[in-house]
C-alpha positions in Angstrom: 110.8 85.6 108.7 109.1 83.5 105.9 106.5 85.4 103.7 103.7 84.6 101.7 103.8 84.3 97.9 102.7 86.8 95.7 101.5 86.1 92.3 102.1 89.0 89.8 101.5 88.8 86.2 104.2 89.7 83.6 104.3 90.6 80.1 106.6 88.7 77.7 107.2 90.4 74.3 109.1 88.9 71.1 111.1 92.2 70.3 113.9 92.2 67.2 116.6 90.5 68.9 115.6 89.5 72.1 112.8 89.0 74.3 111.4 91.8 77.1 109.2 91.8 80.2 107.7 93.8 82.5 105.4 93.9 85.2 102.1 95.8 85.1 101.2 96.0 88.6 105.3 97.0 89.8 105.7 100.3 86.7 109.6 100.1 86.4 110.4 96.3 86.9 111.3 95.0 83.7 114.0 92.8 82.2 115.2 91.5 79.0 116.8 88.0 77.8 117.8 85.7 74.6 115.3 83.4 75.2 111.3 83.8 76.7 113.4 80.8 79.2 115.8 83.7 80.1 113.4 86.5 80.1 111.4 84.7 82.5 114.2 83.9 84.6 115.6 87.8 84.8 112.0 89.3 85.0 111.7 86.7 88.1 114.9 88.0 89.7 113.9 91.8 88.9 110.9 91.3 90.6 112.8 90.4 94.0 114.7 93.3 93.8 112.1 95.3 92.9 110.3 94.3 96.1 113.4 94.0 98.2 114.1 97.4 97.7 110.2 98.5 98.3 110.7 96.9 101.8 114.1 98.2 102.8 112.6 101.9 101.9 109.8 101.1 104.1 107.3 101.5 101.4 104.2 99.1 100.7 104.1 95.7 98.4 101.8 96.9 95.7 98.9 94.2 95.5 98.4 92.3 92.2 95.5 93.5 90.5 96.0 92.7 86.9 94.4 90.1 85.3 95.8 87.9 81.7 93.0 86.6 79.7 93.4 85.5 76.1 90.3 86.7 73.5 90.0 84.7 70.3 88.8 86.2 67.4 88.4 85.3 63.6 91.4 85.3 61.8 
């Protein structure tokens, strides 16, 4: 059965050591890596599992609803 895309967006934060994601529209699906490369790449992964799992418990796909928009401001 092929399925459509979904685009989510995620949240990349510079912590101490590492980097962390997480998923605004999916609370719970997060992920953590070296590198904002990694990060990416885990937080991608988590969010397969996330929905794998929504989908064998016969639950529904949450629908993307948040939104990223940069504001500048003076400095």
């Amino acid at each position: 059965m092929k399925r459509h895309k979904i685009r989510y967006a995620i949240v990349i934060e510079k912590e101490k050591s590492n980097y962390a994601a997480y998923v605004p529209d999916l609370p719970g699906c997060v992920a953590t890596g070296q590198t904002r490369e990694e990060t990416e790449q885990q937080i991608r992964q988590a969010i397969e599992m996330h929905l794998r799992g929504l989908r064998e418990d016969g639950l529904p796909i949450p629908e993307p609803v948040s939104h990223v928009e940069y504001v500048d401001v003076p400095a």
